[in-house]
C-alpha positions, 0 to 999 in steps of 0.5 A: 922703146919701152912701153911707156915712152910710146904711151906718153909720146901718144898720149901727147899727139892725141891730146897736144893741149893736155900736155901742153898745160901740165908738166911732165909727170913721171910716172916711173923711173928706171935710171939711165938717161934723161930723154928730156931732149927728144921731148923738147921739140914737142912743146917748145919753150918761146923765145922773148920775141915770141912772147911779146908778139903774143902779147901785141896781138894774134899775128904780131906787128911784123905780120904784115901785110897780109897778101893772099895771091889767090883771092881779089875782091869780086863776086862769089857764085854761092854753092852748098858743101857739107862741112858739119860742124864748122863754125860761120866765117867769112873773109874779107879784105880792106877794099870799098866791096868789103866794108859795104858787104860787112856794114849790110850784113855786120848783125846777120853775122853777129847773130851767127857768131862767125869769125871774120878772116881778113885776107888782104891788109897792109898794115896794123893801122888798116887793120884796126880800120877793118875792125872797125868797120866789125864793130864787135866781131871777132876778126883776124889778119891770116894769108887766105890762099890755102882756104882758096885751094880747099874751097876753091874760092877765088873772090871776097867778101863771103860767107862760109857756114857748115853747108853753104859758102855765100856772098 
């Protein structure tokens, strides 16, 4: 593989949103044949469906329900990490705890900035219900149990910040 061929294909692991909002510059071209084929796997083109889904919202109307297996509604035993750097969020579900837990501490978390996960939703409609109850917080629809694992966590609602995780 020449030298410039390794040179692009890092630069584009390295920088994925660089590549993704330029096209391809040909720096120089010494014939053969094209190796567009090996690139469009990279970036690839999205489908019609793709691009209404983007256009209807963060995870599209099939996206639902949301289920995480790994997290119920409960009380969390706080702790101290070290996570530098990390934005707060907290996660939540569509259940009774959740809204209360939300509405008592909605300007806390507004004040921070934090972005709200929800873990468990049936439907666009309760969805829309949850968001709701945020007012102006940022908050997507997104499975949490891969964040269980990491942060071996088991219940919401709760708040994670860069060096504590809290209900």
């Amino acid at each position: 593989m020449n030298r410039h061929l390794c040179f692009f294909l890092l630069t584009c692991l390295a920088l994925p949103n660089v590549c993704m909002a330029s096209p391809l510059i040909i720096v120089e071209d010494r014939g053969g044949s094209s190796a567009l084929p090996y690139y469009q796997d990279l970036v690839p083109e999205p489908s019609d469906q793709q691009a209404t889904q983007q256009n209807i919202g963060v995870r599209g109307t099939g996206a639902f329900p949301v289920r995480s297996t790994q997290l119920t509604p409960g009380e969390v035993q706080g702790r101290v990490i070290n996570a530098p750097g990390l934005q707060p969020m907290f996660v939540l579900g569509d259940d009774e705890l959740s809204r209360t837990w939300l509405l008592q501490r909605r300007e806390q978390l507004k004040q921070m900035q934090a972005v709200g996960v929800v873990v468990n939703v049936a439907n666009a409609e309760r969805f829309a219900e949850v968001r709701r109850w945020a007012a102006d917080l940022e908050m997507v629809p997104a499975p949490g149990d891969d964040l269980a694992g990491r942060l071996g966590i088991r219940h919401y609602p709760l708040l994670i910040t860069a060096t504590t995780i809290q209900q």
